[in-house]
C-alpha positions as CSV (number, residue, x, y, z in Angstrom):
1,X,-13.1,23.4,41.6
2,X,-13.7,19.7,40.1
3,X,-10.8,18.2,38.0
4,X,-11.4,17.3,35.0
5,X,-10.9,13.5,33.9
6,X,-9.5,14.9,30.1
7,X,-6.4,16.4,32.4
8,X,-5.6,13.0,33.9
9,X,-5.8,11.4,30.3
10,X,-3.5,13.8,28.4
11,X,-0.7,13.0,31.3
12,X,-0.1,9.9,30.0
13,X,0.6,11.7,26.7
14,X,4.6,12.1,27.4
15,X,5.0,8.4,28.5
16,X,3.2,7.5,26.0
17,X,5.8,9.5,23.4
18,X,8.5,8.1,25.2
19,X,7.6,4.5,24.6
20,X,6.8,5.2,20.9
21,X,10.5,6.8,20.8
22,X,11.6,3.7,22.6
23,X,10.4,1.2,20.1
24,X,11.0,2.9,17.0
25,X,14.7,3.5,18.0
26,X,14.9,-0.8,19.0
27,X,13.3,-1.5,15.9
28,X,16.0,0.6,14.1
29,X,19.0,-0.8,16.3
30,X,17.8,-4.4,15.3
31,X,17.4,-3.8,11.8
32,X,20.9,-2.6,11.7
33,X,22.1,-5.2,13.7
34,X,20.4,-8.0,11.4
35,X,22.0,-5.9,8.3
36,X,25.3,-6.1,9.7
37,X,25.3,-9.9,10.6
38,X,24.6,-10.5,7.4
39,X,26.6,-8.9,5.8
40,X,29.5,-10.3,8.0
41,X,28.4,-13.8,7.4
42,X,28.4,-13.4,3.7
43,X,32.0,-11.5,3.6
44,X,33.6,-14.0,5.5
45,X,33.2,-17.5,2.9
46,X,35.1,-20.3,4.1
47,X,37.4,-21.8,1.9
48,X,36.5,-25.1,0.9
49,X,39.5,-27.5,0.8
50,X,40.3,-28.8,-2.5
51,X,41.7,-32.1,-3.7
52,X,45.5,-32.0,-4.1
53,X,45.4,-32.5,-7.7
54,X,42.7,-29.7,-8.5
55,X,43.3,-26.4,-9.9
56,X,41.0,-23.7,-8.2
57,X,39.7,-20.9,-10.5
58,X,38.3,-17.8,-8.4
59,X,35.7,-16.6,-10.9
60,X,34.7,-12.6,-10.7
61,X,32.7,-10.5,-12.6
62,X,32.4,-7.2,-13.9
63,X,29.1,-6.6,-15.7
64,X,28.0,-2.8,-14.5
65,X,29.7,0.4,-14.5
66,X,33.0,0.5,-12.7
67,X,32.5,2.4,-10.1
68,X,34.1,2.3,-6.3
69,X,31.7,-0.5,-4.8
70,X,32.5,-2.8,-8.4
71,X,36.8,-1.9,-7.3
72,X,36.1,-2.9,-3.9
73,X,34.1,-6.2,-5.0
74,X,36.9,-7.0,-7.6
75,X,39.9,-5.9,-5.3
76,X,38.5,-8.1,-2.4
77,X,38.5,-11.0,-5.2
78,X,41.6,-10.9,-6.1
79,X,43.0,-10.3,-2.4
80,X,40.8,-13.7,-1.6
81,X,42.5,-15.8,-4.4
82,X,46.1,-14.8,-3.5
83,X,45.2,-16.0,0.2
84,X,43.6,-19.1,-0.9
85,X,46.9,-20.0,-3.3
86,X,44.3,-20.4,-6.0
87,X,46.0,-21.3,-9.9
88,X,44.2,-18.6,-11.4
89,X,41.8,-15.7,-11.3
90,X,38.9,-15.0,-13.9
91,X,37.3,-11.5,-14.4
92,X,34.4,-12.0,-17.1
93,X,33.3,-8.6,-18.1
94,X,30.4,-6.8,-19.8
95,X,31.4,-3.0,-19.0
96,X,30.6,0.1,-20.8
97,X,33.2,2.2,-18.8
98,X,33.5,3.9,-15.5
99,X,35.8,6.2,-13.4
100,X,39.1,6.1,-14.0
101,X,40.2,6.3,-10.2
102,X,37.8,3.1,-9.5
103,X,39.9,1.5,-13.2
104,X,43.3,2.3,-11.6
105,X,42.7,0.5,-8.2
106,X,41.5,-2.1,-10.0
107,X,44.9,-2.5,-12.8
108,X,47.0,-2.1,-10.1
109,X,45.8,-5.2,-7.9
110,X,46.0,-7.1,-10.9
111,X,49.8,-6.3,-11.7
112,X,50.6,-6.6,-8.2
113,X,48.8,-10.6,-7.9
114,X,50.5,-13.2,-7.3
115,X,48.2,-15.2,-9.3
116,X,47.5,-14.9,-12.6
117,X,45.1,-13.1,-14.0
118,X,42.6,-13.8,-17.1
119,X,39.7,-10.7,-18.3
120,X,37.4,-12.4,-20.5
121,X,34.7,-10.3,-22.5
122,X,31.9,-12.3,-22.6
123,X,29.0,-13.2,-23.5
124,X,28.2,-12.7,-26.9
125,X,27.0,-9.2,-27.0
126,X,29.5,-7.9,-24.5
127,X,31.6,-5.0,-24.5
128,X,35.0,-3.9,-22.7
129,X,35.0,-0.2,-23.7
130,X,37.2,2.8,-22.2
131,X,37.8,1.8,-18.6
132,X,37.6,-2.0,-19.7
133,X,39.7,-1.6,-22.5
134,X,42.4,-0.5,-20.2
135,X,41.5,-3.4,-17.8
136,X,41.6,-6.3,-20.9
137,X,44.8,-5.5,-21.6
138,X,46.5,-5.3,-18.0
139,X,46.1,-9.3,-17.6
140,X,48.0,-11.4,-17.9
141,X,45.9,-13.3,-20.2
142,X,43.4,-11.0,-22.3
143,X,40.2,-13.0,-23.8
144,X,37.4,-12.3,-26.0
145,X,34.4,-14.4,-26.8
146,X,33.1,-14.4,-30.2
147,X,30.6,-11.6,-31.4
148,X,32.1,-8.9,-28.6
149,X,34.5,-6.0,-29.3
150,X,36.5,-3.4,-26.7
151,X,38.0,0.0,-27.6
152,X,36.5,3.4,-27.5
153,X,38.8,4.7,-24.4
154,X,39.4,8.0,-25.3
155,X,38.8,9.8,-21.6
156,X,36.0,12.3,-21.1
157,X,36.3,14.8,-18.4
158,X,32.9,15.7,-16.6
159,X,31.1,17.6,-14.5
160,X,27.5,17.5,-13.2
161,X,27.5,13.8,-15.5
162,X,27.9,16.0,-18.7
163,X,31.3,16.2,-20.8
164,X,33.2,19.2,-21.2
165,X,35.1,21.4,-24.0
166,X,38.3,22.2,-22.6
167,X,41.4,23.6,-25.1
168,X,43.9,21.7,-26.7
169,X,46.5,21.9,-23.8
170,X,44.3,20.5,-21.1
171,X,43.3,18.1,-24.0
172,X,46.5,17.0,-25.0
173,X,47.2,16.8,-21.2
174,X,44.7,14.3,-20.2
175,X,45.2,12.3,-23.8
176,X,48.8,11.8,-22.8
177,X,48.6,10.5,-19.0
178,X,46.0,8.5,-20.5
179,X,48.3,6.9,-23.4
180,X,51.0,7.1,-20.6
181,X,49.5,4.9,-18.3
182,X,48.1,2.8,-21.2
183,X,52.3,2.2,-22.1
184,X,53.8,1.5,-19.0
185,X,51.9,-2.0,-18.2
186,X,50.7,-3.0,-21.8
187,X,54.2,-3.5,-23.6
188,X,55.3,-5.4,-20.8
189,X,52.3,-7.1,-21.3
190,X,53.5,-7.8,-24.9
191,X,50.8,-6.0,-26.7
192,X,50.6,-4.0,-29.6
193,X,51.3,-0.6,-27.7
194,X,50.8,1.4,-30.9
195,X,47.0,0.1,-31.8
196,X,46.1,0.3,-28.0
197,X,47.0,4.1,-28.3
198,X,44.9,4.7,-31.1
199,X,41.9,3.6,-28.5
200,X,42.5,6.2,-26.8
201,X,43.3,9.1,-29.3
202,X,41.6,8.0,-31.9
203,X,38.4,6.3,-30.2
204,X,38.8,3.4,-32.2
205,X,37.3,-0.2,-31.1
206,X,37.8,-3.5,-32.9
207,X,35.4,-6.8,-32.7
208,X,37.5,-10.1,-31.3
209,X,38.6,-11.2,-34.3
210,X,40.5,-7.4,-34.9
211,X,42.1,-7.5,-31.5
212,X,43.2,-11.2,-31.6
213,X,45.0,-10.6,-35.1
214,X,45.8,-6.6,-34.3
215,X,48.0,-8.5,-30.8
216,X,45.7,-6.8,-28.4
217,X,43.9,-10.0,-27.2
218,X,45.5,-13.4,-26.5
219,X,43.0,-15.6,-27.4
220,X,39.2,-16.3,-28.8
221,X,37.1,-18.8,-26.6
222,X,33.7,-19.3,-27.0
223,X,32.6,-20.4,-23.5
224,X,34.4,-20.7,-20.0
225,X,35.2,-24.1,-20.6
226,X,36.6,-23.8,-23.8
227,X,38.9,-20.8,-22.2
228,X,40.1,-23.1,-19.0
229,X,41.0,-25.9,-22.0
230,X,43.1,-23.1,-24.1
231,X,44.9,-22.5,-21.0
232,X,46.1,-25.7,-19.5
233,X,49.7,-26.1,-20.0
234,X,49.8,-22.4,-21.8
235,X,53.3,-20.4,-20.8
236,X,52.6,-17.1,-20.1
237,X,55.0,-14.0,-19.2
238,X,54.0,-12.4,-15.5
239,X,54.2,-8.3,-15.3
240,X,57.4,-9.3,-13.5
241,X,59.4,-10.5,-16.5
242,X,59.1,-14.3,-15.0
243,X,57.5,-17.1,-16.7
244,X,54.7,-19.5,-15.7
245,X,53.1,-22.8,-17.4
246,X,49.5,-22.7,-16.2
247,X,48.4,-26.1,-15.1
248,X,44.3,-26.2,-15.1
249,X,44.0,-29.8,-15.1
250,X,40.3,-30.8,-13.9
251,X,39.4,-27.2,-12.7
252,X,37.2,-26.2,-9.8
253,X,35.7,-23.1,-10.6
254,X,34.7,-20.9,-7.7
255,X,32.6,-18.4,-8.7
256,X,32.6,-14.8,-6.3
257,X,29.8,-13.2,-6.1
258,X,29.4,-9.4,-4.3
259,X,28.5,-10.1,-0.7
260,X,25.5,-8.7,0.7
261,X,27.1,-5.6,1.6
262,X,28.2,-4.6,-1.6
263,X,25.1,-6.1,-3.6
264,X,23.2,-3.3,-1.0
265,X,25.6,-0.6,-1.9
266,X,25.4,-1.4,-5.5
267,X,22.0,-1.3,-6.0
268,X,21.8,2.1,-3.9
269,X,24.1,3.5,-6.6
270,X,21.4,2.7,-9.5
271,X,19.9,6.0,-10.4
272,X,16.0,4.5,-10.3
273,X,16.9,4.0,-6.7
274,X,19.1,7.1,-6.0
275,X,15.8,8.8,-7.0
276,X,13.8,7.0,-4.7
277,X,15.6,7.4,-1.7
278,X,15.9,10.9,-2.6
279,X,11.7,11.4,-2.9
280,X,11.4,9.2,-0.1
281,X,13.9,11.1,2.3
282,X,12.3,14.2,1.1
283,X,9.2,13.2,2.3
284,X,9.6,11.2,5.3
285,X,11.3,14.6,6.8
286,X,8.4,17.2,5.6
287,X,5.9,14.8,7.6
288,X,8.0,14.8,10.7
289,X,8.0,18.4,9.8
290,X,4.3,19.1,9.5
291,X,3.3,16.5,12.3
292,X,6.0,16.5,15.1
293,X,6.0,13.8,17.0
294,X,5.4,10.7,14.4
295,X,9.3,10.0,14.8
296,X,9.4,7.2,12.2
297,X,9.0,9.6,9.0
298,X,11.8,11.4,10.4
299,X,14.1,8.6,11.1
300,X,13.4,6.3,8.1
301,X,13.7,10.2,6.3
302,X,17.0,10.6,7.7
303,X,18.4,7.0,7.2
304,X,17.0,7.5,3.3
305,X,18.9,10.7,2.3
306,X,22.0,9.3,4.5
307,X,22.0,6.9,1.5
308,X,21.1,9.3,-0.9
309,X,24.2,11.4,-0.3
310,X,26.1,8.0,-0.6
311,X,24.8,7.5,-4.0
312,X,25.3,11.3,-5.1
313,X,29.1,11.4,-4.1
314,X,28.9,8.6,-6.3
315,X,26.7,9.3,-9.4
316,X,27.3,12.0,-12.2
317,X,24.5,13.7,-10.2
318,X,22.9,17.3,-12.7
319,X,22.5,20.2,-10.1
320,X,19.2,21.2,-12.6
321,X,17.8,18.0,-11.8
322,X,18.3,18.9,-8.0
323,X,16.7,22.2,-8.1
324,X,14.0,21.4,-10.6
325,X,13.1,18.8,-7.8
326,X,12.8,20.8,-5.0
327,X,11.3,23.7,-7.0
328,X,8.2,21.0,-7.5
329,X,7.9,20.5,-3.4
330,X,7.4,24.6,-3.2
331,X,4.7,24.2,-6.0
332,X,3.0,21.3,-4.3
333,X,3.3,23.3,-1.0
334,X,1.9,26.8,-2.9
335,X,-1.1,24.7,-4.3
336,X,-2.4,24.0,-0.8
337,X,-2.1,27.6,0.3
338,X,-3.8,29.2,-2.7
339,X,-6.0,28.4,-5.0
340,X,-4.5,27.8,-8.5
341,X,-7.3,25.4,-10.1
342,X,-4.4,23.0,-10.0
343,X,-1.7,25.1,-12.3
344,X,0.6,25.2,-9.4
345,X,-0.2,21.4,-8.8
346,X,0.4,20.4,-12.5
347,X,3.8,22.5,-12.4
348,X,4.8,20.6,-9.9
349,X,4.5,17.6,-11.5
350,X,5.9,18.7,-14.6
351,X,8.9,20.0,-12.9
352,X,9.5,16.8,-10.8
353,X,9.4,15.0,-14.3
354,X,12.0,16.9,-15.3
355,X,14.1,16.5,-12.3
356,X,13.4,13.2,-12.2
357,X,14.7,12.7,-16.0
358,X,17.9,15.1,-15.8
359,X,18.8,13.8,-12.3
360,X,21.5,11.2,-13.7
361,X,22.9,11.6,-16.6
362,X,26.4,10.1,-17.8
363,X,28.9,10.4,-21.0
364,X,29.7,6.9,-20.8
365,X,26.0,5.3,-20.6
366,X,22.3,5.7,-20.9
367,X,22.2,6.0,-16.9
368,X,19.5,7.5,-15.9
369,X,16.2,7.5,-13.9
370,X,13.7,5.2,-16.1
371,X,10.5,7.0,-17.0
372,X,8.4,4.3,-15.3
373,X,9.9,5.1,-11.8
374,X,9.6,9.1,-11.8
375,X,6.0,9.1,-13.4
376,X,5.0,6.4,-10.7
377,X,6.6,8.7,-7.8
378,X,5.6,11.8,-8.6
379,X,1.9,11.8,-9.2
380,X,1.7,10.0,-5.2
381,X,4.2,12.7,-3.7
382,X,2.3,15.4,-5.4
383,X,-0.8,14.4,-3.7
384,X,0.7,13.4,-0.1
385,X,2.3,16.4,-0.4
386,X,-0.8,18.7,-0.8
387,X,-2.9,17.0,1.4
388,X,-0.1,16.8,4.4
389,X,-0.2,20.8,3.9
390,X,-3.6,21.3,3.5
391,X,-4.3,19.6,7.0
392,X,-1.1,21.5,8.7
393,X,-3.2,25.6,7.6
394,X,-6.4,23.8,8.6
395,X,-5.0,22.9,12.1
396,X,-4.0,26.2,12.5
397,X,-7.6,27.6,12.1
398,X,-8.9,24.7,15.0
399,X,-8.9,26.2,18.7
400,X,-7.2,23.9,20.8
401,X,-8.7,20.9,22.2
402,X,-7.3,20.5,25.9
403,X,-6.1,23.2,28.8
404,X,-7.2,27.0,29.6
405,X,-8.0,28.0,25.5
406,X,-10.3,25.3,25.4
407,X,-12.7,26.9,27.7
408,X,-12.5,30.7,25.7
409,X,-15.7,31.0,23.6
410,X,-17.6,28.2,25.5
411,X,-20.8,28.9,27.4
412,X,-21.8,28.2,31.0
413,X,-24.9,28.4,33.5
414,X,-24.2,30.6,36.6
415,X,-25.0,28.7,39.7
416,X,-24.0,31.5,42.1
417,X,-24.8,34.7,41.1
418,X,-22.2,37.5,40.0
419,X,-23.2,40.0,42.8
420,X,-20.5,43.1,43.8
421,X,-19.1,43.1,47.1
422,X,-18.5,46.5,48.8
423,X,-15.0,46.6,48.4
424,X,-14.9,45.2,45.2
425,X,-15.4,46.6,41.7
426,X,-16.4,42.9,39.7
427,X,-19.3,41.6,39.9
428,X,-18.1,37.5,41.7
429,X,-20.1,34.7,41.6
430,X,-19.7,30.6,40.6
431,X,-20.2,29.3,37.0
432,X,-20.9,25.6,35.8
433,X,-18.9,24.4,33.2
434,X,-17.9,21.4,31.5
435,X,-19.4,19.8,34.8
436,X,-17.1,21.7,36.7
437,X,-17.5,24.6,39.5
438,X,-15.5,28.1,38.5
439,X,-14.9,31.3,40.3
440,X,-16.2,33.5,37.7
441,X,-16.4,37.7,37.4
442,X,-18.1,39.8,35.5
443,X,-18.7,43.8,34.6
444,X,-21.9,43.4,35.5
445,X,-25.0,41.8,37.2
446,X,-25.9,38.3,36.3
447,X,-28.4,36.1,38.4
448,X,-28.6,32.4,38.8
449,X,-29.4,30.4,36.1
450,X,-28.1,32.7,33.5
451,X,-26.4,31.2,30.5
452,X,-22.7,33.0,30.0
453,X,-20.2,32.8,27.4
454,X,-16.2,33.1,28.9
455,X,-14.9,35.8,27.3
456,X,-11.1,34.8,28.7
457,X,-9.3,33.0,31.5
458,X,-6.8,34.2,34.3
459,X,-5.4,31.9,36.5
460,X,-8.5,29.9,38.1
461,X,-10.9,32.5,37.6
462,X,-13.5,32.9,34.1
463,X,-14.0,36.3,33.2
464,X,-17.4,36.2,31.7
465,X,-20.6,37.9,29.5
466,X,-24.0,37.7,28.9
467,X,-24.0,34.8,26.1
468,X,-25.0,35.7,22.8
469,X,-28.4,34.4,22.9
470,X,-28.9,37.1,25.7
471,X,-27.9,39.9,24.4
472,X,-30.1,39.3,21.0
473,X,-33.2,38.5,23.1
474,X,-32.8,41.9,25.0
475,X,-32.6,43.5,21.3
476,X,-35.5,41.9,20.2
């Protein structure tokens, strides 16, 4: 028998696999790698040594949700300053809230610095409301700029990202921790412990001039500058009972930004970008799925609902807008089995929409996925969807291309012919096919020349038939 040259090719198949595995796993390892230098060059900032008669003011921010990776951004600030020795520490904030575990970790770092403290709501526009109110008045020095307001910190218990009804123990409960906790930093604090309660029963919120004159703010300052000015040679009472004269003569203001790693993390917590990772994890998975073998979809897949979950544990993440996603993957998958004249298609989309729009949803904000970001994913996964499916029932249907099945159904000429030896009871002759020389048996006589179709194949031998042209010329 000749061996075929399409053999020898599909050999190389597996080492060709190999080195595809090979360089998608390098390219993987060095990404990784790059990510992490990076991130390590931007944690570590050398400190910049100061002239002796300089005050240094560490500058943070809080202008998002508070959430773990803003605790861990504003914790790691305050842990720099106290190990540069720095005069003083300034948190401007713009928050609408957050979790109250992520608020604690934050207060308590602040109580605990050895430097002092300042939580300015700025800019104009800004807001400190429920976990920032509670913030703003655990400084030591609590400022507000003109045309901003805190309050509102009544505490909302939740589930799924929607509030709950509970009874008027568990109520009652949670109101008095709350007010509790409010108490045991805020009179030491010297602020008016009464009005700050009322925040949190109550709901009330007050503009800057209503907290500076209610004795819940310190002071009003319309810019940075003019705050640092207010300060210099102000005495102010730490959380300790001791007393301190800030000296801010010529400030050096050292602003703090996230470092890489947390800016990443942070914007993985965004819900536009939660839902993207989601989609795109979905679907890098149900191509390595469908087409074994690709290896990227499946790893990039992986790495993207890795982050996903991240962001989930998290996000006030609906378990409707969960289900109402993955019940759109089934419809895209139905619409390429059966014909639906697109209903099934246009479900699907629907439903994703849905999902897409009830995927994030907060008491405290308008979080959400924008409308922009689902409607420009879904239509595109709807599509890659269907048309990954439709090509994975169509293979199905296609006769192999290369080995033994190949050859069933294919026709041949008989070189040799099929003649039965005495002791035999198949007709045996030789077959030419594909440019190759087979052993070939049949049921019956066939001469030289004779065109055959294989009917199967066992071992290295074709059992064959007349072909079908044959047998309708002997009808005719």
């Amino acid at each position: 028998m000749i061996v075929s040259t399409t053999s020898v090719a599909n050999a190389s198949w597996p080492a060709r696999l190999l080195r595809a595995r090979f360089a998608v796993t390098l390219l993987v390892a060095c990404l990784t790698f790059l990510l992490a230098w990076r991130a390590r060059g931007q944690d570590k900032k050398p400190s910049t040594p100061l002239p002796p008669t300089s005050a240094e003011v560490v500058e943070l921010r809080i202008g998002d949700e508070i959430e773990p990776i803003m605790a861990d951004y504003v914790v790691g600030g305050i842990e720099e300053a106290n190990r540069r020795h720095a005069s003083l520490i300034l948190i401007t904030m713009d928050t609408p809230g957050g979790l109250s575990t992520s608020m604690e970790d934050i207060i308590q770092h602040i109580l605990d610095s050895a430097v002092p403290v300042v939580v300015y709501v700025s800019p104009a526009g800004a807001r400190g409301a429920s976990a920032g109110f509670f913030i703003l008045l655990s400084a030591d020095v609590a400022a507000m700029a003109p045309g901003t307001h805190t309050g509102a910190a009544s505490p909302l218990l939740a589930i799924g990202g929607f509030p709950l009804e509970v009874d008027d123990t568990l109520r009652k409960k949670i109101l008095n921790d709350a007010t509790a906790f409010l108490r045991s930093y805020s009179a030491k604090r010297g602020r008016n412990v009464m009005l700050a309660e009322s925040a949190v029963t109550d709901g009330k919120a007050w503009t800057e001039t209503e907290a500076l004159s209610g004795n819940l703010v310190d002071l009003i300052a319309k810019s940075p500058e003019d705050l640092l000015t207010q300060l210099d040679g102000r005495a102010i009472k730490r959380f300790d009972g001791s007393s301190l004269q800030l000296s801010l003569h010529k400030p050096v203001r050292v602003p703090m930004p996230m470092s890489f790693r947390q800016q990443f993390l942070s914007r993985i917590v965004q819900p536009d970008a939660f839902f993207l990772l989601l989609i795109g994890g979905v679907l890098g998975l149900y191509i390595e799925f469908t087409h074994p073998g690709m290896i990227a979809p499946g790893v990039f897949g992986g790495i993207a609902l890795v982050l996903a979950l991240f962001a989930m544990h998290i996000l006030p993440v609906t378990p409707a807008g969960i289900v109402l996603i993955l019940l759109a993957l089934g419809m895209f998958i139905l619409e390429a089995k059966y014909t639906s004249h697109g209903v099934l298609a246009l479900g699907g989309i629907l439903a994703m929409l849905l999902g897409a729009l009830l995927l994030v949803r907060s008491p405290l904000t308008h979080a959400g996925v924008s409308l922009g970001i689902a409607a420009s994913v879904t239509v595109p996964f709807a599509v890659i969807t269907i048309l990954l499916m439709r090509l994975v029932l169509k293979s199905r249907s296609w006769k192999p291309a290369t080995g033994r099945e190949q050859l069933t159904g294919t026709s041949g000429e008989v070189t040799v012919p099929l003649v039965q030896a005495p002791d035999a009871e198949m007709f045996q002759g030789m077959v030419r096919l594909h440019g190759e020389l087979w052993r070939a048996v049949a049921r019956e006589a066939i001469p030289a020349g004779a065109e055959v179709r294989v009917a199967r194949v066992d071992g290295l031998t074709l059992h064959v038939v007349w072909s079908d042209k044959h047998v309708t010329a002997s009808q005719q």
